[in-house]
KOLZA-614562 format. One record per atom (N, C-alpha, C, CB): x, y, z. Coordinates in steps of 0.05 Angstrom, whole numbers, plus 5000, padded with zeros to 4 digits. Each point is the difference from the previous one (the first is absolute). Glycine has a CB too. Layout:
XYZ ...
END
This chain:
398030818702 499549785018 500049744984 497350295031 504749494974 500249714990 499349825013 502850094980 495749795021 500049665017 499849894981 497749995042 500949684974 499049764985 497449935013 504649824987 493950074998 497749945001 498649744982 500550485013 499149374996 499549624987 501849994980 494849885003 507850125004 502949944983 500550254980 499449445000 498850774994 500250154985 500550225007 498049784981 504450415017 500050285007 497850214989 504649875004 495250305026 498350204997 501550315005 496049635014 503550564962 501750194999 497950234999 504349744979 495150495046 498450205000 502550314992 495849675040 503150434942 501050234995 499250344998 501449594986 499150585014 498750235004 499950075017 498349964977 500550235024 498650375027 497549865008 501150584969 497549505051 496649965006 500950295034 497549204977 500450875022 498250155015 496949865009 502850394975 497949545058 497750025006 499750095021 499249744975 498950475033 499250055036 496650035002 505250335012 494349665014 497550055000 500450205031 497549494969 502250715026 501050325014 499149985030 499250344953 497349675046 499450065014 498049645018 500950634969 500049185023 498749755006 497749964995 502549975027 496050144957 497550014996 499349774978 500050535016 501749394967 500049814981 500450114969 497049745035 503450544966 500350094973 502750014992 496250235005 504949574980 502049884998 501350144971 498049565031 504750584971 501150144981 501749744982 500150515031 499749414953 502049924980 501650094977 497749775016 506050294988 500250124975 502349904986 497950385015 502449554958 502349854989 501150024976 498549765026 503850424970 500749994967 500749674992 502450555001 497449315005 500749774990 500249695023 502650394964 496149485031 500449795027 499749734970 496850295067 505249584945 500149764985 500849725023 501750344950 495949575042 500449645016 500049794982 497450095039 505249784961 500649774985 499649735022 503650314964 495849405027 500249735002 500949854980 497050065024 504749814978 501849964970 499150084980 501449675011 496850184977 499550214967 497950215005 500649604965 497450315055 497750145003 501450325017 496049465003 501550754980 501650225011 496850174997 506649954983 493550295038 498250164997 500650295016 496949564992 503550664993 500150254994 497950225004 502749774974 497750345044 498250225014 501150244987 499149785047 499950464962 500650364994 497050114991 505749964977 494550225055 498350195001 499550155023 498549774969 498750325037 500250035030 497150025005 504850245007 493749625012 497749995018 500450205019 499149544993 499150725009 499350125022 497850154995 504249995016 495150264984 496550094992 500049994972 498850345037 502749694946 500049924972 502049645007 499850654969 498849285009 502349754992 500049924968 499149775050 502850204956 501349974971 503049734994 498350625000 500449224993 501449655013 499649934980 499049845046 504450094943 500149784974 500749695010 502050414965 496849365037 501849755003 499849804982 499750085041 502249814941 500749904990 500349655009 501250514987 498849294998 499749755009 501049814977 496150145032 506549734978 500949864980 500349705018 502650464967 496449405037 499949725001 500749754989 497950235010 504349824977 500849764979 499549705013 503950344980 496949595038 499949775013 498649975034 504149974964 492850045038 498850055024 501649745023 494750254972 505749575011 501549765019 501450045018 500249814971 501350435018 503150035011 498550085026 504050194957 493949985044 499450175030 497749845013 501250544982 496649435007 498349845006 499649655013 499750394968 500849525051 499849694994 497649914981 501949935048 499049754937 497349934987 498950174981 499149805036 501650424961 498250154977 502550084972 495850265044 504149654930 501350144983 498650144985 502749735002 498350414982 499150144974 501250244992 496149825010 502550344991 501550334982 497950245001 502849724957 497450395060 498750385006 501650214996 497749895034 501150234941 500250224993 498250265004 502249694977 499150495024 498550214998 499550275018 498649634979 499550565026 500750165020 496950115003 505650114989 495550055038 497550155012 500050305005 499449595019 498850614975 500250305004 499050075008 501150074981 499250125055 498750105015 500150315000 500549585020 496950614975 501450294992 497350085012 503650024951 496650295055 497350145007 500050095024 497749764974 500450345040 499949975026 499549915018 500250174988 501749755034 499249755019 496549955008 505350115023 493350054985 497550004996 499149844982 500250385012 500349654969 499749984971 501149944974 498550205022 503549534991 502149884981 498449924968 503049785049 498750194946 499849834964 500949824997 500150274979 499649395023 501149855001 500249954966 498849885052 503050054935 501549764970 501149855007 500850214971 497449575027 501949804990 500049804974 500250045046 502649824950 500749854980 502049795002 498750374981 499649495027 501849715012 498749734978 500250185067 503149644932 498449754984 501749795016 498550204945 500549645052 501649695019 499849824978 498350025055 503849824941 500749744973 500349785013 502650234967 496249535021 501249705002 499950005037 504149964945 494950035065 499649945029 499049875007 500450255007 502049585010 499149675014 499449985021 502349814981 496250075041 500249995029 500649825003 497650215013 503249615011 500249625002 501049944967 495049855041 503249904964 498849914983 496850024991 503949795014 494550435004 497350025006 498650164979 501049955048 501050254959 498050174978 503050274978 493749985050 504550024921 502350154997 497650174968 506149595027 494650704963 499850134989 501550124980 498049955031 500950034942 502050084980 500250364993 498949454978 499950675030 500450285000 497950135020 501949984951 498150275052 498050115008 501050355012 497849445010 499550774983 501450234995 497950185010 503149854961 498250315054 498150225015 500750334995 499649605040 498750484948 500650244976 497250235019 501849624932 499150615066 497950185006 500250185023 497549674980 500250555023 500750215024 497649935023 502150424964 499149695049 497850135030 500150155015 499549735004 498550415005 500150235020 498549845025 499850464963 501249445056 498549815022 498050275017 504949545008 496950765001 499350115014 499350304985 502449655035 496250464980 497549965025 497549774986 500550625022 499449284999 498649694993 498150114972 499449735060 499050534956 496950084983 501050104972 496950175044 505349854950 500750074971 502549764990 498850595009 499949254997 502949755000 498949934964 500749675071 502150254915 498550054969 503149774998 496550674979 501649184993 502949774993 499949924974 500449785044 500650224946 500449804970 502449844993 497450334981 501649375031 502549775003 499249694983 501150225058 501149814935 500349714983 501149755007 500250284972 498249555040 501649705003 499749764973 498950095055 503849854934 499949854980 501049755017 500550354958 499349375034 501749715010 498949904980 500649925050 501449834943 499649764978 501949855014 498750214952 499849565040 501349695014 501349865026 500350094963 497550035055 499849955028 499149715005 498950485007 502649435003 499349635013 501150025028 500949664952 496750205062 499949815028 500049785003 498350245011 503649634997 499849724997 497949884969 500650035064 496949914939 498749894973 498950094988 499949755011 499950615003 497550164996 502450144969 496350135067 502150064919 501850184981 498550184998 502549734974 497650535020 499550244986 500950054985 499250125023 500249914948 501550184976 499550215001 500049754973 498950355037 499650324994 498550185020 499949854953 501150365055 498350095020 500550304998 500049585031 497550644960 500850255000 497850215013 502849864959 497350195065 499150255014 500250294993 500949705029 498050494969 499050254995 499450125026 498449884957 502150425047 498850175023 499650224986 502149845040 495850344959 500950284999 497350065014 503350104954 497350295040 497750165020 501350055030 495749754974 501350375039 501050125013 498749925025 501450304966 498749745061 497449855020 497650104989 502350005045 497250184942 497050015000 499249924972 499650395036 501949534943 499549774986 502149914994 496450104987 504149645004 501949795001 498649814980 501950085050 500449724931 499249814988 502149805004 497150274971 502249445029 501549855007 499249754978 500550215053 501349724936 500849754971 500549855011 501750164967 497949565031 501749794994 500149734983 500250215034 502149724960 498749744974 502249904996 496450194970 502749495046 501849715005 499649904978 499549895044 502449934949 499749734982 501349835015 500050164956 499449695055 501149695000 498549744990 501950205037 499549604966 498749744993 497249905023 505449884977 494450105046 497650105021 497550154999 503649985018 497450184976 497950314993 501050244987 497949915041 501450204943 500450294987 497650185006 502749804960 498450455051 499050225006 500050294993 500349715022 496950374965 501550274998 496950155016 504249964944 496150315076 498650105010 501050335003 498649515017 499250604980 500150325006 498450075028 499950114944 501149975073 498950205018 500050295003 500949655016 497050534987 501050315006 498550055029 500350224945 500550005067 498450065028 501750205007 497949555017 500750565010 501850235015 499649975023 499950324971 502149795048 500149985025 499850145020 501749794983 496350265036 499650255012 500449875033 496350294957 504249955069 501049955015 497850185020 504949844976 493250345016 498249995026 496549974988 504150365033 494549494975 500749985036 500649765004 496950315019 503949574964 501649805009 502249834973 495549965041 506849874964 501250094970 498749684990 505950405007 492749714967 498749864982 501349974968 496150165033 503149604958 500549954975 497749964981 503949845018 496250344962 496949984983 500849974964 496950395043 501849504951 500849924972 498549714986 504850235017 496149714959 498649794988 502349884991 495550194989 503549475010 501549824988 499050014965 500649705052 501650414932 498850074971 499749794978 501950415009 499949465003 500449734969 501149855007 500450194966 499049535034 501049755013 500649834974 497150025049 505549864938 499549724980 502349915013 497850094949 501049655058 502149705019 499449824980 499350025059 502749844929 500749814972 501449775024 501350404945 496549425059 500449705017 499849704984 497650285040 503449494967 499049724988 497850084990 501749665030 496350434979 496149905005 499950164982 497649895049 504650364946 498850134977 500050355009 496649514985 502150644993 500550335016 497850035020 501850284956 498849925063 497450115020 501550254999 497749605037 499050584960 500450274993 497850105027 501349994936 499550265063 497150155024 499350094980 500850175048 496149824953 497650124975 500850245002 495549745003 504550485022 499650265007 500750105020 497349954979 504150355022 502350095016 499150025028 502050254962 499049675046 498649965038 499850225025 502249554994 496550525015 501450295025 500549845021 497250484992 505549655027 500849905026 500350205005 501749635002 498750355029 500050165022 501149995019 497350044989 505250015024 501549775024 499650195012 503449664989 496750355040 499650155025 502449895012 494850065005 508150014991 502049905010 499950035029 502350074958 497350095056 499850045030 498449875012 500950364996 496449664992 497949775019 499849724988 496650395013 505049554962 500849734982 496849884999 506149865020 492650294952 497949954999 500050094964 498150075060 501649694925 500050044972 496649944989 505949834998 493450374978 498149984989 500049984974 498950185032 499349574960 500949884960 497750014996 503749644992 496250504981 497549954993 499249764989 500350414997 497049554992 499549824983 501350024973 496349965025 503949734967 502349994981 499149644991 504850435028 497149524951 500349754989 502449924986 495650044996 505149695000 502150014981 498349774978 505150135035 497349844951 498949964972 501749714998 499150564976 499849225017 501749744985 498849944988 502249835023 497950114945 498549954983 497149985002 503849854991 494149965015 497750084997 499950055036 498049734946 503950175074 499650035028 500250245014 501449624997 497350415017 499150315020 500649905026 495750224974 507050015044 500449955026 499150285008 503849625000 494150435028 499750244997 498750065033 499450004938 501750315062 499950065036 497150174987 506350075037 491249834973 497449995000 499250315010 499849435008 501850525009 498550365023 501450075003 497149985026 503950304984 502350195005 500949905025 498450424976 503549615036 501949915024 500550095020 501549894976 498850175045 501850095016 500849845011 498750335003 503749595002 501249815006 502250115027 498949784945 501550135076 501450105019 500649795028 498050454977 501449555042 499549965022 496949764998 502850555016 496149564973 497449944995 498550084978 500349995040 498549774934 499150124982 498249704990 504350454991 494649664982 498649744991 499850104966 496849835052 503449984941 500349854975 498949754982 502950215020 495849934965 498549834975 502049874972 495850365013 505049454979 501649934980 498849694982 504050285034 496949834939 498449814987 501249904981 496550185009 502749584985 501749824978 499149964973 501349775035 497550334944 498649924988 500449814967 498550405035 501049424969 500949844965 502749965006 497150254960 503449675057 503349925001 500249764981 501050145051 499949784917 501049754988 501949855011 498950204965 500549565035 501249735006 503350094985 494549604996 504550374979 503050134975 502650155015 496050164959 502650105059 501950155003 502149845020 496850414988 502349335023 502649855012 500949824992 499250125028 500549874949 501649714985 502150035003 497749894968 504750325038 502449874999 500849965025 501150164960 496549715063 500849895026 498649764990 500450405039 498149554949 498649724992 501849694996 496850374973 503449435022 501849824993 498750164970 501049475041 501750314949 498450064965 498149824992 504150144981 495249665030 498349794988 497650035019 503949674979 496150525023 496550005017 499350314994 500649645051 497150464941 498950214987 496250015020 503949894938 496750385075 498350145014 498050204993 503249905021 495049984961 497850214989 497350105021 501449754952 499350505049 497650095024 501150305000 499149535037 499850474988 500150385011 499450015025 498350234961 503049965055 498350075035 499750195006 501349745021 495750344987 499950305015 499649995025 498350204966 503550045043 500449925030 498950305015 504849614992 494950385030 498250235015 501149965034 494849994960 507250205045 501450075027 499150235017 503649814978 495350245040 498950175012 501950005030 494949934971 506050335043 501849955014 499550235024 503149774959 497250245062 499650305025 501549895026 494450204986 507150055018 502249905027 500250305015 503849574973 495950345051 500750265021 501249925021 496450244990 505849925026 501349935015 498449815022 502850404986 495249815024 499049845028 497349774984 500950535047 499449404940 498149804981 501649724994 497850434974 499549405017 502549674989 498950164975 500349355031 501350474940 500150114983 497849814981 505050235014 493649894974 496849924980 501849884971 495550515018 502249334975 501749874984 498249854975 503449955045 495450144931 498649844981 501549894979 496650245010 502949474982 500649984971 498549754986 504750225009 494149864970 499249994985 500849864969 498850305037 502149424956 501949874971 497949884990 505049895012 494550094958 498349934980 500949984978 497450155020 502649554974 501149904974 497249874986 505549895019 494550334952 498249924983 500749714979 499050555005 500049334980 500249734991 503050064991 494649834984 506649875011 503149954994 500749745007 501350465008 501449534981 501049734997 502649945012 497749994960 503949805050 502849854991 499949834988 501750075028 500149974956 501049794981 502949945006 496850144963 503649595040 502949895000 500649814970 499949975061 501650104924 500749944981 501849634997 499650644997 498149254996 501549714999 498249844975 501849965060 499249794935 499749864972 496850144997 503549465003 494650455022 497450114992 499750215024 497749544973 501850695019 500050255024 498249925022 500750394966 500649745055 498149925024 498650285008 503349575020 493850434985 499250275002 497649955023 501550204946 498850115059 498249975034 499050284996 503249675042 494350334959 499250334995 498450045025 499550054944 499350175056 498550115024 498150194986 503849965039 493650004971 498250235000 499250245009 499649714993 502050305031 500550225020 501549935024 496050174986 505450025020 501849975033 499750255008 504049674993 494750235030 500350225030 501449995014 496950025005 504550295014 500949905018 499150265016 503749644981 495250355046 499450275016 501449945027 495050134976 505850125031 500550045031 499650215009 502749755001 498050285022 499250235022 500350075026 497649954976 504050165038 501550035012 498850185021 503249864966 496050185043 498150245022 500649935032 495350034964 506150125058 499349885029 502249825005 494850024997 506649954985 502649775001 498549635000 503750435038 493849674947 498349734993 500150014973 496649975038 504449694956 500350014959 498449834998 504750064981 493950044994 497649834990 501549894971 495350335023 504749544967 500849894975 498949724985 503650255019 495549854952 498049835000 501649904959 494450285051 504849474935 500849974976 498249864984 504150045015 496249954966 498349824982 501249994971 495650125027 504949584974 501850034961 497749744985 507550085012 491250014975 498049814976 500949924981 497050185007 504549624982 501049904981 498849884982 502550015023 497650114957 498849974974 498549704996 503950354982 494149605020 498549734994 501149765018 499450164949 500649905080 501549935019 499350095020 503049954978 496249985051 500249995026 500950295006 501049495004 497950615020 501050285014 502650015027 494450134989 507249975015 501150035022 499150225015 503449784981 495050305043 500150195015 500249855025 497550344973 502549925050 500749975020 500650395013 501849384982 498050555043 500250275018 501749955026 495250164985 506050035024 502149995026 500050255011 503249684982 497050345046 498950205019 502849945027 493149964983 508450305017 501450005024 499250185019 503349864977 495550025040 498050345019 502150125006 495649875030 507650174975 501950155014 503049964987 496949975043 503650214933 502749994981 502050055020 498350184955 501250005067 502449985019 500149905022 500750304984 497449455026 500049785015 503449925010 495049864972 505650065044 502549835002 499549734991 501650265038 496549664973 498549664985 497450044986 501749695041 499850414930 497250014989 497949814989 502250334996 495549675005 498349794993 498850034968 499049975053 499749774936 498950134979 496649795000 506050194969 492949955010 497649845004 499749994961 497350225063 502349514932 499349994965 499049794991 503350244989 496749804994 498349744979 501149974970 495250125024 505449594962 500650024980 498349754979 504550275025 494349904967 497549834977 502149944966 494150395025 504949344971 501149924976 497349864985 505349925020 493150284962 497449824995 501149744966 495550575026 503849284968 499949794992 502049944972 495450015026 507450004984 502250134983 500949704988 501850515031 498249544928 501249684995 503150064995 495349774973 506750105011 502549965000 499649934980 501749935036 496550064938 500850014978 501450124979 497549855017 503550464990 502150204987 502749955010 496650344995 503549425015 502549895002 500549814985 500050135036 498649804941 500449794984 502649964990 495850054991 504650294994 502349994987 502549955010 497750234979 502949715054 501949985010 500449665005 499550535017 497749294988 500049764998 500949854970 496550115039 502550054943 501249874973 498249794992 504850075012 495549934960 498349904981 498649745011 502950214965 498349585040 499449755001 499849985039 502849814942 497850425069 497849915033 498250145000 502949925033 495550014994 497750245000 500349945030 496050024951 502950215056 499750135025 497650175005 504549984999 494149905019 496650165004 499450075033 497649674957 501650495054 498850045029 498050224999 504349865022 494450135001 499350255005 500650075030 496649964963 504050375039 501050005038 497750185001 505949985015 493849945015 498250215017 501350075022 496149834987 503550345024 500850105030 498450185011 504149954991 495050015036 498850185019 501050015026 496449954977 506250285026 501449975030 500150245009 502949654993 496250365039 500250235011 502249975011 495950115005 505550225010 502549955007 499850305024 502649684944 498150105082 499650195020 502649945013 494750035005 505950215018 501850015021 501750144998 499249665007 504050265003 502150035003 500850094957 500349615063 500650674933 500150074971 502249744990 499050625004 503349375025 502649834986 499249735003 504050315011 494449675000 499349715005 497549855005 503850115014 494949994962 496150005002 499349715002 498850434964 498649535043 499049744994 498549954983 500649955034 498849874949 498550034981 497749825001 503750174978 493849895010 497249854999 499250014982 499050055032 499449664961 499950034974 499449734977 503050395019 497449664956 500849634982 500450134977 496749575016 505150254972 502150054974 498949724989 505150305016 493649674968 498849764984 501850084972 494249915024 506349784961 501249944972 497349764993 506850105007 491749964968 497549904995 500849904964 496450365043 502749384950 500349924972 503850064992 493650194988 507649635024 501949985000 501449854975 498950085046 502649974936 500749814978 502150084990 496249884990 505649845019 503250044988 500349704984 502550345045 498149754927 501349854983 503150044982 495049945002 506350004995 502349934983 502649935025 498250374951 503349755032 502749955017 501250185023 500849814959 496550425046 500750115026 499749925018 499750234988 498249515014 499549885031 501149774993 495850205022 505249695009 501049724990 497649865007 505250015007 493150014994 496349895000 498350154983 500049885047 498349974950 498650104976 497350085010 502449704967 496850515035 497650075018 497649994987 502650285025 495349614979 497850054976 497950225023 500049404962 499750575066 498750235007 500750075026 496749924972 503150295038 500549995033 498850205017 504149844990 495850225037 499350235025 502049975011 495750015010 504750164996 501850115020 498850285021 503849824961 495950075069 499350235015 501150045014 497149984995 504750335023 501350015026 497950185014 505349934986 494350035027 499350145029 501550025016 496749894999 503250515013 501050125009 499150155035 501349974944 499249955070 498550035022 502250055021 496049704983 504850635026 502150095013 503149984989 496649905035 504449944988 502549924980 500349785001 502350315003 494949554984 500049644995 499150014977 498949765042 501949994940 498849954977 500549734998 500350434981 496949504998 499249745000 499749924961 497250075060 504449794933 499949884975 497849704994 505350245002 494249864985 497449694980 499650114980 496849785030 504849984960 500250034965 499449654983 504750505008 493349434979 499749844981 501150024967 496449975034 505249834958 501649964976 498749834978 503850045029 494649954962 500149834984 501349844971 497450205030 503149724977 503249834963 498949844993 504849975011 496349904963 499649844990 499649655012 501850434972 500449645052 500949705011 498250065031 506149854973 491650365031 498849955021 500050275023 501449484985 496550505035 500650315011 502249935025 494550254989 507350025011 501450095022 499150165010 503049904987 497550095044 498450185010 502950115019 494149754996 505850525017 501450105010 499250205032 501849914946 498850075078 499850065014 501450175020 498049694980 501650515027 502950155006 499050245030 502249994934 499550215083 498550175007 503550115014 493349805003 505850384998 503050265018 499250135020 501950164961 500349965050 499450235022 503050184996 496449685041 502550594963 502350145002 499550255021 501349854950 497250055070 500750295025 503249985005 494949985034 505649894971 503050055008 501549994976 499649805044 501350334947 502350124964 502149765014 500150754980 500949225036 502249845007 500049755004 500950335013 496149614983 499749735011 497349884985 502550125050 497449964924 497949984982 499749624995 501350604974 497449305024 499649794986 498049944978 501849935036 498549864948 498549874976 499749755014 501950234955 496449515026 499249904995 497849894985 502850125023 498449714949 499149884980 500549735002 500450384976 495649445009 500549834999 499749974973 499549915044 500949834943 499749974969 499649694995 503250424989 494349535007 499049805005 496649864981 503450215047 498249584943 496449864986 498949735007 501150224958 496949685041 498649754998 501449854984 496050175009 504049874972 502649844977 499650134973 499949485020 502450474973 500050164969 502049754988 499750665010 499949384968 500949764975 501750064984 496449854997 506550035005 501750044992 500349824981 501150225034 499149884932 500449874982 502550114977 494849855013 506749964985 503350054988 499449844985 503650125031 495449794938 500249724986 502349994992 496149954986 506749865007 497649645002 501649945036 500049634925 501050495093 501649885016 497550125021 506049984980 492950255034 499249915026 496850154995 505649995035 492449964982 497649975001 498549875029 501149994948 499650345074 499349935027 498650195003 503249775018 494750125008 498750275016 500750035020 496850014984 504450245031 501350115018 497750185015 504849974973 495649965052 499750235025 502150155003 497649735025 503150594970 501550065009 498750205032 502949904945 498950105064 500950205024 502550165007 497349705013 502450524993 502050184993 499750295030 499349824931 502250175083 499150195015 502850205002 496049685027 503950574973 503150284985 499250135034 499750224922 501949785095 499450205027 503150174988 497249625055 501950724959 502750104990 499450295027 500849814930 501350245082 500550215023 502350104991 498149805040 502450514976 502950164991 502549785009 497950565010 502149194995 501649865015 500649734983 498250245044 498749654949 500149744994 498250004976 501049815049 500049954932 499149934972 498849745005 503550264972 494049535029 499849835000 497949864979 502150125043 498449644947 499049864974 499349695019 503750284950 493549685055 499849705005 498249904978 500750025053 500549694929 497749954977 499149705005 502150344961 496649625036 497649684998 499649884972 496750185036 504349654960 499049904971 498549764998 503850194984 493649695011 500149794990 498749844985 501550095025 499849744952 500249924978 498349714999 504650284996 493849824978 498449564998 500550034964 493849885049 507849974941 500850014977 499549814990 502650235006 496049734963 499149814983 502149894985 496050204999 506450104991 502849754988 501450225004 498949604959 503850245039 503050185010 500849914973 501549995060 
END
């Protein structure tokens, strides 16, 4: 038999036998020789499948292109089917070269070596070898990837061990597989080493599982893994399914182990232990704790004089119960003012959900920002804040005052020279009200302001900017005192600037 097939002739040759006698599906195959060519690619049968089988096929693939769209490369090799149909013997020995897809993805070898007996399931027994090197996906790569099987269902071991640039893996599994009274998988996870950026993570100790494939209900024991001095670890044994609950813990996690997500010029000394508590059942909402704690530590951003901000402790708790979240924080900065605050959504699956909170700022200065003002300015405040925050979650109102107290700007960051100031807003729904006093060298400014934003679409400001007089001195040319007035209105629509000036000058 000759045709053509995607420009390439296809030439089948040889004998074959096949019937199936009685329709039942037991299908006779018999062939001193069957040969199927595609231009170069060619593959060669002889044998015969029926209660014994005994099947040689052969596989010469020189050019998968020719047959395949989009895919090139080169398969060699063959497969041997012998024994009794019951109870075949599978060999095989296949390798695939240089194989491209697209442009997407492509593989420089890879080779599947080894036997199996699939049937009868309960004596199903295998020892198979998967080798690959230099697998890429678009940006992703694998250098190396080699799988292991052997045993039998009622024990079995399973290898494997990646290298790539991403992650490297190497892991052992063994277990066996039984089928009444129901078909289960039982075994332990034996040896875990994953070689990542952050560094190695190992499992301390070999783990037992349990899968209940039929009722899809897995059981892990307690366990941990290992990152240098850090502990990730499933606290209590598991059952995990439909419905289960779970203890998990973070312990000594180092700042270090993520430096190479860090910029380089900023350095994260600390640690966090973290505490997740978790329980879900179908006809249930799902429970929910956690628990983050950062013991003392620092940032540092690296500049002429380092800029550093430490903390004495950071909290963070939540809790999730009833589809009501409680969540609450607190970060104490080292010789410095506290940030806490708490937030409460009575209903996570609300359609309009609400929230109810508060956010406390107790008496925080701005002096560890020196190093960013630079030698010859200075820059001084202190903030406070006490705002509650109720309503609408997307669109809360807020209550409250944001005070700026002992205000002092000198050098060439302000274009005024501040020797002290207040600054207060009050927050009252979705209104706010600005009064703020300036005091400079040439006299106080005072500033007056207030907003609204119930409507997001139709928000407005207004600022005024305004003094009694301040004294404007330029020697040797001018030497006036000015009233100014200054009023900034601004909507999603309109920008507006109206100013007042006026001048009693001693010399021009």
């Amino acid at each position: 038999m000759v045709g053509i097939l995607r420009d390439y002739p296809i030439d089948i040759k040889g004998q074959v036998e096949a019937s199936d006698e009685k329709g039942s599906g037991e299908f006779k195959v018999d062939t001193q020789g069957l040969s199927i060519a595609h231009g170069p690619n060619k593959l060669n049968a002889q044998g015969k499948l029926d209660k014994t089988w005994d099947m040689k096929v052969d596989i010469d693939f020189s050019d998968l292109e020719k047959s395949v769209p989009d895919l090139s490369g080169i398969l060699r090799g063959n497969v041997e089917l012998k024994g009794a149909m019951q109870e075949p013997d599978i060999a095989t020995d296949l390798r695939i070269e240089k194989v491209q897809w697209k442009q997407e993805a492509s593989l420089e070898q890879l080779s599947l070596v080894g036997t199996a007996k699939p049937l009868p399931i309960e004596q199903a027994q295998a020892d198979i070898r998967l080798n690959a090197s230099g697998f890429k996906y678009q940006d992703q790569t694998v250098d190396s990837a080699n799988v292991t099987l052997s045993g039998t269902q009622a024990a079995h071991t399973l290898t494997l061990d990646v290298v790539s640039k991403l992650a490297s893996i190497k892991l052992a599994v063994s277990g066996a597989l039984t089928e009444k009274p129901s078909l289960t998988w039982t075994g332990e996870l034996a040896d875990v080493h994953i070689e990542t950026e952050q560094g190695p993570l190992d499992l301390t100790e070999p783990v037992a599982i349990k899968v209940d494939i039929d009722k899809q209900v897995a059981n892990v024991a307690a366990h941990c893994w290992a990152q240098a001095d850090s502990r990730l670890c499933l606290e209590k044994d598991i059952e995990a399914g439909q419905s289960g609950e779970a203890l998990v813990t973070i312990k000594n996690f180092n700042f270090d182990q993520i430096k190479a997500y860090i910029p380089e010029n900023t350095v994260i000394d600390g640690s966090a232990n973290i505490t997740a508590w978790a329980k879900w059942a179908p006809d249930a909402s799902p429970e929910v704790k956690l628990d983050v704690a950062l013991p003392k530590g620092t940032v540092t951003q690296s500049l002429e004089t380092p800029l550093v901000l430490g903390w004495e402790q950071v909290s963070v708790k939540a809790n999730l119960a009833e589809d009501k979240l409680d969540a609450s924080w607190l970060i104490d900065v080292t010789d410095n003012g506290d940030l806490s605050g708490k937030v409460t959504l009575p209903n996570v699956l609300a359609e309009n959900k609400t929230i109810d909170g508060e956010l406390n700022l107790s008496t925080f200065n701005l002096d560890f920002l020196q190093p960013i003002v630079g030698e010859f300015n200075k820059l001084k405040a202190n903030l406070v804040a006490d705002i509650k925050i109720k309503g609408d979650a997307l669109h809360p109102r807020l209550f409250g005052q944001f005070s700026v107290s002992d205000l002092s700007l000198q050098g060439d960051i302000s274009p005024i020279q501040v020797d002290s100031g207040q600054v207060d807003i009050d927050f009252s729904g979705y209104d706010a009200l600005l009064d703020a006093k300036i005091q400079t060298s040439d006299g106080e400014l005072k500033l007056a302001g207030d907003g609204n934003w119930q409507d997001l679409k139709a928000w407005r400001t207004k600022l005024r900017v305004f003094a009694d007089e301040l004294n404007v001195d330029v020697p040797p040319m001018v030497k006036v005192k000015v009233v100014p007035d200054m009023t900034i209105e601004a909507n999603p629509n309109l920008a507006k600037v109206t100013a007042l000036s006026v001048c009693h000058g001693d010399e021009f």
